[in-house]
N, C-alpha and C positions, 0 to 999 in steps of 0.2 A: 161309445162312451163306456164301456166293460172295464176297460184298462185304461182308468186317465190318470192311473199313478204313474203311467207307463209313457208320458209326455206322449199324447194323443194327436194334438197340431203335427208333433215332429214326424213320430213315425206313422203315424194313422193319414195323413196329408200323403204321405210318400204315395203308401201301398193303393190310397184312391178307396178304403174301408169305411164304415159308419162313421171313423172319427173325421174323414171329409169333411163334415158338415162344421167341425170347431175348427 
């Protein structure tokens, strides 16, 4: 969640990172 200006589901999803969780 550091970067969720950063569309976190899109890239965060990809790479399997904390933003997984959204």
């Amino acid at each position: 969640r550091m970067k969720e200006r950063k569309k976190p589901g899109l890239h965060g999803a990809r790479r399997g990172t904390q933003f997984s969780k959204r």
